[in-house]
Backbone bond lengths (Angstrom), bond angles and torsions (degrees), N, CA, C in turn:
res aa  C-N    CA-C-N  psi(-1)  N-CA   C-N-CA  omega(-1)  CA-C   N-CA-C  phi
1 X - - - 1.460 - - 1.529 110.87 -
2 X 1.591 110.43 -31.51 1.543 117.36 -167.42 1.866 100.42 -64.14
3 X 1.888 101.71 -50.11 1.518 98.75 -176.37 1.335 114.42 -74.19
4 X 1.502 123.89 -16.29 1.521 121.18 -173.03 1.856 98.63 -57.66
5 X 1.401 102.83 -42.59 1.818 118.68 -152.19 2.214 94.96 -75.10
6 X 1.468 96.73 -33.95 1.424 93.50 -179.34 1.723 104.90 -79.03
7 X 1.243 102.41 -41.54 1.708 96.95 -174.16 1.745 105.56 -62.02
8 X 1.166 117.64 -28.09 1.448 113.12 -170.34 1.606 94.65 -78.03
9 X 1.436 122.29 -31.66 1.871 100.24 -175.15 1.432 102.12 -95.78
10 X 1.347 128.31 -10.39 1.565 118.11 171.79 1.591 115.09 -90.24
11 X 1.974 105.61 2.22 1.900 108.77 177.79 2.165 81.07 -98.11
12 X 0.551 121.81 -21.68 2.022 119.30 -164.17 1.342 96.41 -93.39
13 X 0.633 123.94 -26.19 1.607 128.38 -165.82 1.938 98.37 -86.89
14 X 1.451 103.08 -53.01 1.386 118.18 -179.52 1.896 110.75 -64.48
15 X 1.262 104.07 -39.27 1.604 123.74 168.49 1.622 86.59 -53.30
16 X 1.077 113.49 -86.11 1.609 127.85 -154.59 1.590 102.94 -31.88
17 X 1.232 107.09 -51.26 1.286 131.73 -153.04 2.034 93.01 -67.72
18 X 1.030 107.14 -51.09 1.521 130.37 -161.26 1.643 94.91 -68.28
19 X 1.291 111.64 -47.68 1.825 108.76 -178.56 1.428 100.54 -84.21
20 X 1.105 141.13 -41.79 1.181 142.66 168.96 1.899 115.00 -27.91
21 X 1.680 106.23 -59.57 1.450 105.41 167.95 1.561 129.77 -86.28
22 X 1.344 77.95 3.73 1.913 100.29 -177.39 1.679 95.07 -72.83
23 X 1.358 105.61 -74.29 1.367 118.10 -166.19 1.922 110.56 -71.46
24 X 1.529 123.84 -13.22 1.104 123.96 155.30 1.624 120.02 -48.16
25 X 1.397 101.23 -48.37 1.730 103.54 -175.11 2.206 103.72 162.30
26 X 1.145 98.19 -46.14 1.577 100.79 177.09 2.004 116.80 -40.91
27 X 1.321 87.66 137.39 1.586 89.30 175.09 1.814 114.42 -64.88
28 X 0.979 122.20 179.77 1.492 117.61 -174.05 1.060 127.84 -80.82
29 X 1.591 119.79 -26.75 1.690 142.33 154.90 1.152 103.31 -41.91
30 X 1.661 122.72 -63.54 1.419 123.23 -152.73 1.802 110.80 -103.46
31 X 1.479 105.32 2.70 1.162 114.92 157.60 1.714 123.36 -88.04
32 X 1.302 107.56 -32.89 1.400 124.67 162.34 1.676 99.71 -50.22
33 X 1.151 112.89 -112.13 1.643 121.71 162.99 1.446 110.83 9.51
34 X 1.514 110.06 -69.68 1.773 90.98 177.79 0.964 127.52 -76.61
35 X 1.000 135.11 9.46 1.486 160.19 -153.74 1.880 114.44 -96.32
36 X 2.150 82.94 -49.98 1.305 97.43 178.34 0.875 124.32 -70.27
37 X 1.472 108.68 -37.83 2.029 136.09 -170.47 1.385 103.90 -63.33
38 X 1.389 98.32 -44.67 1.937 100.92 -165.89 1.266 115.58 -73.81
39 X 1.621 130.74 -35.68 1.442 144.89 174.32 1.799 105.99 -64.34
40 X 1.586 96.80 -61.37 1.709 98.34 -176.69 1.259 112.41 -58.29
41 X 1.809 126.60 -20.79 1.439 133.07 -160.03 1.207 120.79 53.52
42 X 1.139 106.37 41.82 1.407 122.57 171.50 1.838 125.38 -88.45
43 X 1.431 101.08 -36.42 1.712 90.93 -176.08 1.313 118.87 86.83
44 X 0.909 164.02 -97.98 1.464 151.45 160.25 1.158 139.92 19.18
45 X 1.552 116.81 82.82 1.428 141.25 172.99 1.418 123.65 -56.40
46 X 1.446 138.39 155.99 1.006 140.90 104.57 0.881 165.03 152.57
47 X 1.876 70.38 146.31 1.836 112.08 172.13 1.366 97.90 -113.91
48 X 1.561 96.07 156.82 1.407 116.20 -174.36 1.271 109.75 -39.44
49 X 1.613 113.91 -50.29 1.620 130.19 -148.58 1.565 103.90 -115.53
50 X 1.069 114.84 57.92 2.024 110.43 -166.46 1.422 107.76 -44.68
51 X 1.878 108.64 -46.77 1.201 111.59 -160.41 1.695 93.89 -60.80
52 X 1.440 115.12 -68.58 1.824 120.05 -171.69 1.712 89.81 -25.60
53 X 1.119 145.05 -78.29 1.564 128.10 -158.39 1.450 134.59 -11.20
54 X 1.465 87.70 -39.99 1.781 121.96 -159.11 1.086 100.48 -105.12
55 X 1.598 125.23 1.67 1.817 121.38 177.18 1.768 100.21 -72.32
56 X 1.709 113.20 -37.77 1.320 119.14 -165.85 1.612 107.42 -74.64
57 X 1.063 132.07 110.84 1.491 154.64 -166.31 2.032 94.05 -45.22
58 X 1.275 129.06 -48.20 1.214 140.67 -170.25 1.536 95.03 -56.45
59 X 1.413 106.24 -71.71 1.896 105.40 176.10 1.560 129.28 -55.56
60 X 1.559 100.72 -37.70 1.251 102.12 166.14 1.542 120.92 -53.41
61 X 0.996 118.88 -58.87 1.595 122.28 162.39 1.651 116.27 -61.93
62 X 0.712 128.59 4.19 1.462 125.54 161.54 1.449 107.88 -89.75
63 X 1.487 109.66 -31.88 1.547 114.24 -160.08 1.103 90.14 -74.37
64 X 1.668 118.56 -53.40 1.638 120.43 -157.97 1.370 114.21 -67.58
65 X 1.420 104.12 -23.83 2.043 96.77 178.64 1.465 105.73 -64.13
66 X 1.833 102.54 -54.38 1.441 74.78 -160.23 1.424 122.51 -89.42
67 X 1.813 100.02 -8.60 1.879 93.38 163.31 1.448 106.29 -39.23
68 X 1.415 119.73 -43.49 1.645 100.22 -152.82 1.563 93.44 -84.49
69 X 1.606 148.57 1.03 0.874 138.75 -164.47 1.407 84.96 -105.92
70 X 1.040 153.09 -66.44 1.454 131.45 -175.52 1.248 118.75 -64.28
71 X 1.611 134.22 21.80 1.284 140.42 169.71 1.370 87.80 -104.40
72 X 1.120 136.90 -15.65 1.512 122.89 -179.87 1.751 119.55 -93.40
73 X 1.486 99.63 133.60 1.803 91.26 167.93 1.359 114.78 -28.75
74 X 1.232 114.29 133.72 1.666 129.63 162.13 1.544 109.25 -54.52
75 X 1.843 106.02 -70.73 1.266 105.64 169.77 1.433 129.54 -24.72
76 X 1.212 128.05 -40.53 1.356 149.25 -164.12 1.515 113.91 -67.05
77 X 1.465 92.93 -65.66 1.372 116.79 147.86 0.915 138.06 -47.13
78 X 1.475 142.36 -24.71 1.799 150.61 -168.77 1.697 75.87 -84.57
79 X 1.933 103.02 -65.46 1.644 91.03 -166.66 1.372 126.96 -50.81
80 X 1.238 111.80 -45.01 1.504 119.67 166.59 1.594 127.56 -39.27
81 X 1.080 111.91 -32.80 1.702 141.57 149.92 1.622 113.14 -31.13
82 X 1.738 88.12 -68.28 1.090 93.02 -169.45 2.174 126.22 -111.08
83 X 1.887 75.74 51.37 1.356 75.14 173.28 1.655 111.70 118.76
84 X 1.131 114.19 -72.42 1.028 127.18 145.50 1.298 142.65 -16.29
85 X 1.247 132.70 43.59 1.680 148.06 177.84 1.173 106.45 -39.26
86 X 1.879 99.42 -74.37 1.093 110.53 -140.11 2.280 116.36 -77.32
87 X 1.675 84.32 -6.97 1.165 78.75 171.36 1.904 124.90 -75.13
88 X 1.355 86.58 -3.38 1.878 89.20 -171.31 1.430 94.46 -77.12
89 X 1.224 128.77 -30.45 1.571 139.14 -159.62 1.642 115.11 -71.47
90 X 1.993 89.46 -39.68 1.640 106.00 -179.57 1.642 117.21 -66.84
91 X 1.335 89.66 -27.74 1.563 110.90 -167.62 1.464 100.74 -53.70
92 X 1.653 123.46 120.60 1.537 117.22 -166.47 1.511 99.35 -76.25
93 X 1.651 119.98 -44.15 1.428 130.52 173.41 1.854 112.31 -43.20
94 X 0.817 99.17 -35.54 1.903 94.45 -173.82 1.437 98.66 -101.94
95 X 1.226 153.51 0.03 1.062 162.46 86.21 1.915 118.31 10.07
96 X 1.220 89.25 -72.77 1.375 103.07 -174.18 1.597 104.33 -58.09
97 X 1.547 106.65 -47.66 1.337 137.10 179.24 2.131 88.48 -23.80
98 X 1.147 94.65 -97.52 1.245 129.54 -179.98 1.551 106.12 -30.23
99 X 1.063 120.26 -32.74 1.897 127.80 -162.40 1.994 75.51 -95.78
100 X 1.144 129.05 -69.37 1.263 108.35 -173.54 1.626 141.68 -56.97
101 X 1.475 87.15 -30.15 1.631 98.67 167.54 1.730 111.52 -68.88
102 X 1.418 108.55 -40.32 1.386 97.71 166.35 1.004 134.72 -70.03
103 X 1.130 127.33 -12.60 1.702 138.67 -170.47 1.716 101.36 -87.30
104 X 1.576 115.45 -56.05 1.205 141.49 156.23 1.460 107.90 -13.73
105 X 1.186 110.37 -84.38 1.666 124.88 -173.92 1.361 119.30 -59.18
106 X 1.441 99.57 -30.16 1.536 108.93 176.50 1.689 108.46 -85.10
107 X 0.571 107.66 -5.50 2.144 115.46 177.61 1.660 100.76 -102.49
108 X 0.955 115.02 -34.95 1.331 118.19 -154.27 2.024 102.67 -96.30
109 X 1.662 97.13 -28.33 1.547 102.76 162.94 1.497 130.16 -90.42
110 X 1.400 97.88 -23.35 1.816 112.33 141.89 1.340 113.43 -58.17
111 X 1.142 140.10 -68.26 1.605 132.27 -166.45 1.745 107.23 -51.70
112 X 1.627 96.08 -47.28 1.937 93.67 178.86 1.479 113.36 -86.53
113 X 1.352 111.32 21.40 1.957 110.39 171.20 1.199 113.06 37.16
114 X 1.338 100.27 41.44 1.840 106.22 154.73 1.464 104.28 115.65
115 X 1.885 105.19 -60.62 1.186 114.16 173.62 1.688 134.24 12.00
116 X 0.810 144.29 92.77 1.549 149.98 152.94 1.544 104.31 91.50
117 X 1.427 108.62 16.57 1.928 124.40 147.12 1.608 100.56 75.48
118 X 1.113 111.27 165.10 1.206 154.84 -134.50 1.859 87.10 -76.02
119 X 1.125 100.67 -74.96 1.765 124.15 159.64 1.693 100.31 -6.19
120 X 1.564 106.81 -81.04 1.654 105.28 -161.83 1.382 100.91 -74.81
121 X 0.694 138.58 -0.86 1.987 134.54 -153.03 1.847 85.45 -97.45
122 X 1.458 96.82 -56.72 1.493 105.37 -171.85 1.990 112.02 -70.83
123 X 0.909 116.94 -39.63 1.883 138.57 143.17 1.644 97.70 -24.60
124 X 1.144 117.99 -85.91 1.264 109.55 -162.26 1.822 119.27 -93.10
125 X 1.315 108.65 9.23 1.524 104.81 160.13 1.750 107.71 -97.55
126 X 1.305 122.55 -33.19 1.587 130.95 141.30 1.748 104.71 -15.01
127 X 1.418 96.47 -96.37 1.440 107.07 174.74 1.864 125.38 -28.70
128 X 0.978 102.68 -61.78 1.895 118.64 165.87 1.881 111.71 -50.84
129 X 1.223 96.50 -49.53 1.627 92.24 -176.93 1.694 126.51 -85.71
130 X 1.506 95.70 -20.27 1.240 109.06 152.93 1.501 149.15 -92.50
131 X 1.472 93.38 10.69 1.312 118.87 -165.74 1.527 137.18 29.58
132 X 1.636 92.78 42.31 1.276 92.86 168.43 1.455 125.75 -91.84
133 X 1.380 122.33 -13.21 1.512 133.63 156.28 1.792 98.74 73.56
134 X 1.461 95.40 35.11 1.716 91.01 165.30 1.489 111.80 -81.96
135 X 1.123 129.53 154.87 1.717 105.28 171.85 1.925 110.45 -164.46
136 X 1.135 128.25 160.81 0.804 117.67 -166.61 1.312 124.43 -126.47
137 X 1.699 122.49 -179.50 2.000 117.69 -164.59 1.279 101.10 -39.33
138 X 1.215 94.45 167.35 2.058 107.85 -176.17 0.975 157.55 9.70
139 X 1.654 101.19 60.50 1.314 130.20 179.51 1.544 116.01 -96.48
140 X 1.547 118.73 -8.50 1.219 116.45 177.26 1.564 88.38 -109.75
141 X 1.319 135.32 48.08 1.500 136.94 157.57 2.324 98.88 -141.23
142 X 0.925 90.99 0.75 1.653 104.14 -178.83 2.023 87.93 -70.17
143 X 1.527 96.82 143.55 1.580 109.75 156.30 1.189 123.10 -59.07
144 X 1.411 116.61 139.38 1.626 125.02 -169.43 1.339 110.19 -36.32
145 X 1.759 96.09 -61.57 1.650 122.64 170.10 1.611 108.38 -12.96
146 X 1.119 98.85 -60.46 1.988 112.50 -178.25 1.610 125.18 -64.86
147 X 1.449 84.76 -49.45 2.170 81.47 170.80 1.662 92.10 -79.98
148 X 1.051 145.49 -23.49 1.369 116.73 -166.03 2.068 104.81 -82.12
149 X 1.065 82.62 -46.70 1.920 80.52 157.33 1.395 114.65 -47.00
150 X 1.566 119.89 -56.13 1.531 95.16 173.11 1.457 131.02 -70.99
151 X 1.268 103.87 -10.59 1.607 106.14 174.04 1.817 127.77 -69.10
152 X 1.633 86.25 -33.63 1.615 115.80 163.25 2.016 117.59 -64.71
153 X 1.214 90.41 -47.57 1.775 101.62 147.92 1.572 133.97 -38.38
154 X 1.037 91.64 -44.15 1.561 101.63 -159.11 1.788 94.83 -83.50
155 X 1.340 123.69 -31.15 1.361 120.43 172.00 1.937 121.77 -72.54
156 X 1.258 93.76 19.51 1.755 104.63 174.10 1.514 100.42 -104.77
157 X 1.518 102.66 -89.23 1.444 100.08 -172.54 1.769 110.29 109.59
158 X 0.926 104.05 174.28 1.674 100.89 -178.95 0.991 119.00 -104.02
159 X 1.868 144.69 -138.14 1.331 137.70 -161.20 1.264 100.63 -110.00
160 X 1.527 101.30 157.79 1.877 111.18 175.24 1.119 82.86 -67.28
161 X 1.602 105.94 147.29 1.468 129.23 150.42 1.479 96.99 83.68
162 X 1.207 115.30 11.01 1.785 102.42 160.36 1.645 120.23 -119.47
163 X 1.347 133.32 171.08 1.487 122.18 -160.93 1.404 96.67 -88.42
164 X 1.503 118.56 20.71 1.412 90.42 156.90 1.836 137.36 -77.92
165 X 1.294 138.17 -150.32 1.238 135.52 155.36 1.031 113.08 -128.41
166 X 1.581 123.20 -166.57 1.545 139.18 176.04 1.421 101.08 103.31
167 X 1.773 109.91 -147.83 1.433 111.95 -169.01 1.748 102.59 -96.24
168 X 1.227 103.84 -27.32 1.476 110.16 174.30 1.485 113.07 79.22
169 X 1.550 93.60 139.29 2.134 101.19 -165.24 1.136 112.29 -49.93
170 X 2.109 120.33 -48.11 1.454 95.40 -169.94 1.469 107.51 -71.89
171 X 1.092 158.40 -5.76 1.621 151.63 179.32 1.288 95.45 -72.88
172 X 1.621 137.77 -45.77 1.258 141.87 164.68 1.347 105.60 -34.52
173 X 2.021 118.69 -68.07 1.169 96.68 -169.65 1.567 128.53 -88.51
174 X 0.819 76.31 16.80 1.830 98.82 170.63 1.208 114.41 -60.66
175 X 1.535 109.98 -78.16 0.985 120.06 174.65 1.834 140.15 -58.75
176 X 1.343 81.59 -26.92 1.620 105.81 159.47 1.399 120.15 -45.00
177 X 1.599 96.14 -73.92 1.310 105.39 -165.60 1.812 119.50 -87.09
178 X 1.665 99.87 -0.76 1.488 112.96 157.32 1.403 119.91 -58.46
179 X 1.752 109.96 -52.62 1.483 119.92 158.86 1.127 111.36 -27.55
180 X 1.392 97.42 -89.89 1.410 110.81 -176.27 1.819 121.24 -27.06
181 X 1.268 134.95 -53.81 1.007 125.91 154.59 1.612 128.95 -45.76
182 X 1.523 119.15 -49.10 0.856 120.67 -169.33 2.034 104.31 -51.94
183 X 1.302 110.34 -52.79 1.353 124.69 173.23 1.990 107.93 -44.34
184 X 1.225 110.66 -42.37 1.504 105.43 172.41 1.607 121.36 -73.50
185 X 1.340 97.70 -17.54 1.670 115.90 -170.67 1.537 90.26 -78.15
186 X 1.125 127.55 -55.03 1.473 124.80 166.83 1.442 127.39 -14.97
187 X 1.812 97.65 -78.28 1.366 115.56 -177.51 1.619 103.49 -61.85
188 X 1.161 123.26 -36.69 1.601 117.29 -163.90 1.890 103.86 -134.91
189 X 1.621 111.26 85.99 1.361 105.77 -152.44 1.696 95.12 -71.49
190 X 1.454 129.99 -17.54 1.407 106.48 -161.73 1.901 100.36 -123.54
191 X 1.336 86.13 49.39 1.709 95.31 -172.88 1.930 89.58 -97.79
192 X 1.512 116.09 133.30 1.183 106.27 170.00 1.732 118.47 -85.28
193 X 1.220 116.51 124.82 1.750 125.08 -154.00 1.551 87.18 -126.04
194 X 1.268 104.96 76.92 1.943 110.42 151.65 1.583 113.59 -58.66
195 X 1.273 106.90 132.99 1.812 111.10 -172.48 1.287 96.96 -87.36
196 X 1.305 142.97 127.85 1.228 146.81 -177.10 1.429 107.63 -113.60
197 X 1.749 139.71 148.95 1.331 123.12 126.76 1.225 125.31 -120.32
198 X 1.193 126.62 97.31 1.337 131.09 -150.73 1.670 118.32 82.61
199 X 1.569 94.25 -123.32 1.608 92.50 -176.94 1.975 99.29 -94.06
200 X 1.387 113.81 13.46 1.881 106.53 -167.61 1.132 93.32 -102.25
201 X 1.238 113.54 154.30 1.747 122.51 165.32 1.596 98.72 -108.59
202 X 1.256 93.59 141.54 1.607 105.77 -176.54 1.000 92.67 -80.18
203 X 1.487 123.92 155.09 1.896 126.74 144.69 0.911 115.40 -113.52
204 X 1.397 130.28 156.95 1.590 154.57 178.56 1.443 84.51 -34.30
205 X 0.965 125.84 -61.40 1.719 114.44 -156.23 1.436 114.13 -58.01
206 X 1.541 116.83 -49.96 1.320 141.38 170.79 1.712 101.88 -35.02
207 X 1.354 113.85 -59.69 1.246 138.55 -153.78 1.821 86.65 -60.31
208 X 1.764 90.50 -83.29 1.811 96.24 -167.43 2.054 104.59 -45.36
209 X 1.118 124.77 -29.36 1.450 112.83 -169.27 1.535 98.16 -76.56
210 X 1.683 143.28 -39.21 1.084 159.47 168.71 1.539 99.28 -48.82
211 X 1.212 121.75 -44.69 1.587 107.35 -176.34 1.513 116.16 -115.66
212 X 1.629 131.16 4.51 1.206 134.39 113.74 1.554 124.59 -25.13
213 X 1.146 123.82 -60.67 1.512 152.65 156.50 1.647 108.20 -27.91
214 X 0.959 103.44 -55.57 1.810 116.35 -178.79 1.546 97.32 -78.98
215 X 1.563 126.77 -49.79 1.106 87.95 -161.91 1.681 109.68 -87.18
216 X 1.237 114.83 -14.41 1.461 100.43 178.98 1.741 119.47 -74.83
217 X 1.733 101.17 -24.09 1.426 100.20 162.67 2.006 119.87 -49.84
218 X 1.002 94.00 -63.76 1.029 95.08 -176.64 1.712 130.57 -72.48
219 X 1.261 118.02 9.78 1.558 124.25 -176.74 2.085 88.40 -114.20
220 X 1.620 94.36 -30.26 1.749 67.10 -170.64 1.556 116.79 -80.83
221 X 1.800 111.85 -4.74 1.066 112.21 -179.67 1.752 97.42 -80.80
222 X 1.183 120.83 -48.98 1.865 126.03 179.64 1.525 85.62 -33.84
223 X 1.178 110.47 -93.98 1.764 119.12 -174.24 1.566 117.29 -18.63
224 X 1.368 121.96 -67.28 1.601 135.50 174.68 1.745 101.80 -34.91
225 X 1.590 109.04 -54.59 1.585 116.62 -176.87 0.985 116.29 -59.12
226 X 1.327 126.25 -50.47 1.672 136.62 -173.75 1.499 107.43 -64.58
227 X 1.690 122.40 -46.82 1.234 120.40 169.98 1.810 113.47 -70.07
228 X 0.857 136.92 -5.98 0.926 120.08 178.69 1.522 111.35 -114.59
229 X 1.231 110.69 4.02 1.712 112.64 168.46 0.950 80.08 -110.24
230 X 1.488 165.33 -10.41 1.529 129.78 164.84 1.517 99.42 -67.37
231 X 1.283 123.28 -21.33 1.904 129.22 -141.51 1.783 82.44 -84.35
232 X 1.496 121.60 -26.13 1.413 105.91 -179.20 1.969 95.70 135.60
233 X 1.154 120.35 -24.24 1.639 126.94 176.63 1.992 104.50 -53.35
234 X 1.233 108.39 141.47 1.245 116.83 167.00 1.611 99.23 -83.75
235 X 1.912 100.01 149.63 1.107 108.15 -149.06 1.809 113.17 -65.34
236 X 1.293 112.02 -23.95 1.647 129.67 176.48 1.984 105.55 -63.39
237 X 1.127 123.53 -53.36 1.716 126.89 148.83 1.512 129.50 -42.35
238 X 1.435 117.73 -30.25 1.294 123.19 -156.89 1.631 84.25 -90.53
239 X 1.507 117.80 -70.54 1.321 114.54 148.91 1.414 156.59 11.38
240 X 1.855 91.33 -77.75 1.420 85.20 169.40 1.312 111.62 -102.01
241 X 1.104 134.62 -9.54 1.641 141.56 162.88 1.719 98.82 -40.11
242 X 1.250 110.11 -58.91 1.910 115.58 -177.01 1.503 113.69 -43.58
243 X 1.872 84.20 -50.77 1.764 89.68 -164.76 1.028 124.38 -68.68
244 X 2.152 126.02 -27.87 1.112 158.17 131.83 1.196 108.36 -12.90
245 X 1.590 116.63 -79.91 1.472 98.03 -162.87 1.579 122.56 -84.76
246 X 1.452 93.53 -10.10 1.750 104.25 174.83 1.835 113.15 -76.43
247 X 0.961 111.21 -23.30 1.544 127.51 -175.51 1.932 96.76 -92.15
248 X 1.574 109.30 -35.66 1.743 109.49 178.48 1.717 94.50 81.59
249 X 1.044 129.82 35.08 1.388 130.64 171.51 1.458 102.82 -69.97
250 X 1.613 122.13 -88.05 1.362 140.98 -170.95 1.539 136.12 135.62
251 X 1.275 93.34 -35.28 1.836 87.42 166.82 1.615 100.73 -127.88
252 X 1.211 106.25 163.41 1.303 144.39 169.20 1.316 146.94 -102.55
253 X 1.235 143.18 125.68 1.468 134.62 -177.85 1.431 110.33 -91.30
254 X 1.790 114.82 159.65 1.168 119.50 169.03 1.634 104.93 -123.20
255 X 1.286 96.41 154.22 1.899 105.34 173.39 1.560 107.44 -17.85
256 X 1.192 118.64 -56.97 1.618 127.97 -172.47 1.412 134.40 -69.23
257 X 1.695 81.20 -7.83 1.723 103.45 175.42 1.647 116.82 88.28
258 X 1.640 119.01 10.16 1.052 146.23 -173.67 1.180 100.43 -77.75
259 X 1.490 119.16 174.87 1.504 122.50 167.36 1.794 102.29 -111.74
260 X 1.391 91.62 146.47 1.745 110.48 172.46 1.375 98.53 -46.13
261 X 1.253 140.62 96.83 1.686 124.23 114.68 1.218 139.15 5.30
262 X 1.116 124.13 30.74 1.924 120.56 -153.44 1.163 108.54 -42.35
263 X 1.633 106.37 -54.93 1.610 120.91 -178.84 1.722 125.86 -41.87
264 X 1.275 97.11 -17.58 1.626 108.75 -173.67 1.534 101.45 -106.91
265 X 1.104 145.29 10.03 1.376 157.92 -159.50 1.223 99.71 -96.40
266 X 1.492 127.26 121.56 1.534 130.56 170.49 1.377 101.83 -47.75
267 X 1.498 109.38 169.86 1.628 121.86 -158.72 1.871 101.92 -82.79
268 X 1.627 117.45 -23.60 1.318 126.51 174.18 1.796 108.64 -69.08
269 X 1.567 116.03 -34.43 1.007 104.84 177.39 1.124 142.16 -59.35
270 X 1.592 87.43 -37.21 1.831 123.69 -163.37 2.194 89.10 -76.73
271 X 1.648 103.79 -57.73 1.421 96.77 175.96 1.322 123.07 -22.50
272 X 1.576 108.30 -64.81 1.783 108.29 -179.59 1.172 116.19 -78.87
273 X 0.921 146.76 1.24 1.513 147.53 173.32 1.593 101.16 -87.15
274 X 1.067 116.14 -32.87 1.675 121.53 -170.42 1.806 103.85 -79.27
275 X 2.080 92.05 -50.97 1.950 88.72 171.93 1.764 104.29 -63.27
276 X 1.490 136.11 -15.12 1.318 110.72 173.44 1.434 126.87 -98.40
277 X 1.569 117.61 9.70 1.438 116.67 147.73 1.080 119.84 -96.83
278 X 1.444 126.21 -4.79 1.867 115.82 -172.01 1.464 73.30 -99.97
279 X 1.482 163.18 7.90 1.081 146.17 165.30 1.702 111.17 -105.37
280 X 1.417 116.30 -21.92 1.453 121.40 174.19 1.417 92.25 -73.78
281 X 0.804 143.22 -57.37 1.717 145.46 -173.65 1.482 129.23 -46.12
282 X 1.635 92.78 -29.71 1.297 110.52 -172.46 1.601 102.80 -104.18
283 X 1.114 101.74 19.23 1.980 95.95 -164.50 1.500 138.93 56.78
284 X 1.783 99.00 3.05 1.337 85.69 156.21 1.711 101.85 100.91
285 X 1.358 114.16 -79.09 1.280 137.07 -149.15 1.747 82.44 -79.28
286 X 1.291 132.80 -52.78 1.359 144.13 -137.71 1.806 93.78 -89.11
287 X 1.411 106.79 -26.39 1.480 108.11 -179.20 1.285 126.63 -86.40
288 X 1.648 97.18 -32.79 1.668 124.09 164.34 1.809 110.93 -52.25
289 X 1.190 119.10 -62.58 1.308 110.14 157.93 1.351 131.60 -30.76
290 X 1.029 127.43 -56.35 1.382 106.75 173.34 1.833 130.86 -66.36
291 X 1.167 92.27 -1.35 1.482 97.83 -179.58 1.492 117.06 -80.02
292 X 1.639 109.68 -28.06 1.625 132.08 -177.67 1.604 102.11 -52.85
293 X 1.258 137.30 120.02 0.974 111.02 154.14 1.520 163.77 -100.45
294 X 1.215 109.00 14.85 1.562 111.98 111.63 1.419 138.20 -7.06
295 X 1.403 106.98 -35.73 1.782 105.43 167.26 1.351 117.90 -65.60
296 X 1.408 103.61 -23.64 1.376 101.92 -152.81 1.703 109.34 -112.62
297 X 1.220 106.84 10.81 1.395 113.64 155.30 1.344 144.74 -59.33
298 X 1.183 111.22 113.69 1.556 77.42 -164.62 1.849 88.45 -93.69
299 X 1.608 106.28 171.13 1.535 123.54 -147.47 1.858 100.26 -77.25
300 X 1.209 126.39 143.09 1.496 119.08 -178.81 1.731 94.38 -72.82
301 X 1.659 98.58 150.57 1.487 105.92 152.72 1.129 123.11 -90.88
302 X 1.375 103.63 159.02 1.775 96.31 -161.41 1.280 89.42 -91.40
303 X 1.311 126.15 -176.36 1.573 129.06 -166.20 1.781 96.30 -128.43
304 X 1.251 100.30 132.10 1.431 110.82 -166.51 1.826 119.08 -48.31
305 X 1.452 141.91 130.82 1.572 116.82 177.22 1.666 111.21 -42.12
306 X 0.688 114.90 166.86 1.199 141.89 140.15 1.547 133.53 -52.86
């Protein structure tokens, strides 16, 4: 019943999405198609020119609602559906959601001094945090300052339980506000400090799988980088190519402010970039397991009494 209620707001949402570029101007093929890309957060055009789509202010705002609506819990949403607003509002995670995308857009429309308005700044930190990696004209002429903010982006990610990727806000505030205790645990060692987010109490278990999570996120992207600047990538590509495909964003910058080439990437490159999205997809943690070996035991038989 739980997946019937999510498949019905992630099939309406995809409907919505589909008449939405229908009735903007797009033919029905290529309104379908973006339709799919933008809900799944996937990115994947095509038209020749994906970015040109998103120059016209009408699509751009089509893109950005519902990028940010498939960065949001589903759950959240079914309730919200049904009545239920104000619980999306309480929600500290979709909250946060919102406090970062704004902060985001607003740094990121400071770095380009106004440049190409309020609209795309907020468009393409949307795009980055939701990892759908749609993006638009002249961003490989944008200040370093600006792609390196989105590269810093791309290590958030959107909400549990929505089709976005990355590490995702509540693991953010997890870990946050784990700190944060730990630092009060200091000053007052026998104060009892329940980890809260919102109305949930974290547990130890939650906690260690959340920071398991971090560290293999973050060593397989170190690892992905190092092999792929040995593979021949300048070190700003090797980089964000890792963080890209481990996060499931889609494009990449080079030193020059260019975009990654994937297609031109020796066949070793393309290999690890491919093991770090069938492993971003999988969460990481679920792929790491099989490597233990221990998995691959099979179980002793016990030997009959006597």
């Amino acid at each position: 019943q739980a997946a019937a209620s999510l498949l019905a707001v992630y099939g309406a949402l995809t409907l919505l999405s589909l008449l939405s570029y229908w009735i903007a101007g797009l033919d029905l093929l290529h309104a379908a198609a973006y339709a799919a890309a933008t809900l799944a957060a996937g990115g994947v055009s095509i038209l020749p020119d994906a970015a040109g789509t998103f120059e016209l202010p009408v699509f751009e705002f089509i893109g950005l609602l519902f990028m940010l609506l498939a960065g949001t819990n589903l759950t959240l949403q079914y309730r919200a559906w049904n009545g239920r607003v104000a619980e999306l509002f309480r929600d500290a995670e979709f909250r946060s959601y919102l406090v970062v995308i704004g902060l985001g857009s607003l740094l990121l429309f400071v770095l380009l001094r106004g440049s190409g308005g309020v609209l795309s700044a907020l468009f393409q930190v949307v795009s980055v945090i939701t990892t759908t990696g749609f993006t638009t004209q002249g961003m490989t002429e944008w200040p370093q300052q600006a792609q390196l903010l989105l590269l810093a982006l791309m290590f958030i990610g959107g909400c549990a339980g929505s089709a976005a990727g990355g590490i995702r806000i509540m693991r953010w505030l997890i870990v946050l506000r784990s700190t944060g205790k730990e630092v009060q645990r200091m000053l007052h060692p026998r104060a009892a400090l329940p980890l809260r987010i919102g109305h949930r109490l974290i547990t130890p278990e939650v906690l260690r799988s959340t920071a398991a999570f971090f560290t293999v996120y973050v060593l397989l992207v170190g690892v992905s980088a190092f092999a792929l600047a040995l593979l021949g990538l300048d070190h700003l590509a090797a980089l964000s190519s890792a963080l890209s495909s481990t996060g499931l964003v889609g494009f990449a910058f080079q030193a020059d402010g260019q975009f990654v080439e994937f297609g031109l990437l020796p066949a070793a490159a393309k290999a690890v970039l491919l093991f770090d999205m069938y492993a971003g997809r999988l969460e990481i943690v679920t792929l790491a397991v099989l490597l233990v070996p221990g998995f691959w035991r099979l179980p002793r038989r016990r030997r009959p009494a006597a």
